[in-house]
C-alpha positions in Angstrom: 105.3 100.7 67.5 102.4 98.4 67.4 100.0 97.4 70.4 101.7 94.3 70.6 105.1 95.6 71.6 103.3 98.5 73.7 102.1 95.8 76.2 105.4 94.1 76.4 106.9 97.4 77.1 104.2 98.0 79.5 104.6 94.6 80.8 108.3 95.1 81.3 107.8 98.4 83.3 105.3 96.9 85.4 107.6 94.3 86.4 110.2 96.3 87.1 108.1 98.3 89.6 106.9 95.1 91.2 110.5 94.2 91.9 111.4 97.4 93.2 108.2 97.4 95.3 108.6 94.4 96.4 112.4 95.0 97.5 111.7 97.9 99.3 108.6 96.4 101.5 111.1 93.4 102.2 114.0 96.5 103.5 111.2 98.2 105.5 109.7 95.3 107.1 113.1 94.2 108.0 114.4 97.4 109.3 110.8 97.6 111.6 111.5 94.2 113.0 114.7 95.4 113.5 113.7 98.3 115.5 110.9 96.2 116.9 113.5 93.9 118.9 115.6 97.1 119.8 113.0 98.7 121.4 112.0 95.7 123.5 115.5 94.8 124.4 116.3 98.8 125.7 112.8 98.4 127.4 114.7 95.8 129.8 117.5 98.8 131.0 116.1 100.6 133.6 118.2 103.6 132.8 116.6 103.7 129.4 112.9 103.1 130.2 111.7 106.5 131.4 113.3 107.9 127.4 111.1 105.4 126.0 107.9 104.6 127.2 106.3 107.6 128.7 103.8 104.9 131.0 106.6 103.7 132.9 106.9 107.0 134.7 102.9 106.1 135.9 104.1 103.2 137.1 103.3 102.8 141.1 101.5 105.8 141.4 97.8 104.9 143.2 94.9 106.1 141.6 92.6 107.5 144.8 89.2 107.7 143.2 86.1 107.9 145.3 83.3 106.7 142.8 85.7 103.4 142.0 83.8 100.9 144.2 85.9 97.5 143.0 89.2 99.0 144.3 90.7 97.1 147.8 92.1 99.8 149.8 
């Protein structure tokens, strides 16, 4: 095999990977768009909000702090 058909063989490969590379960013970025909207949409059940976002159980609870001097009481 001579250096000439090396780098189209090498070529080839590379092109191959590229493809699959490039089909499997376009699968992953779809599926985490995917779970993107999901997520946001189960965000707006109020049954389902505590399971997902851990901040939503803070929610309401006041913060007494003596040294904060720009809280209204």
């Amino acid at each position: 095999m001579n250096e000439k058909e090396q780098v189209k063989q090498y070529l080839l490969l590379f092109e191959r990977l590229n493809a699959q590379a490039g089909k499997l960013t376009k699968i992953l970025l779809i599926f985490l768009i995917a779970a993107l909207i999901f997520f946001q949409a189960a965000l707006h059940i109020r049954y389902l909000r505590p399971f997902i976002s851990p901040v939503d159980r803070l929610d309401g609870i006041p913060v007494k702090e003596r040294n904060v001097k720009d809280w209204h009481d």
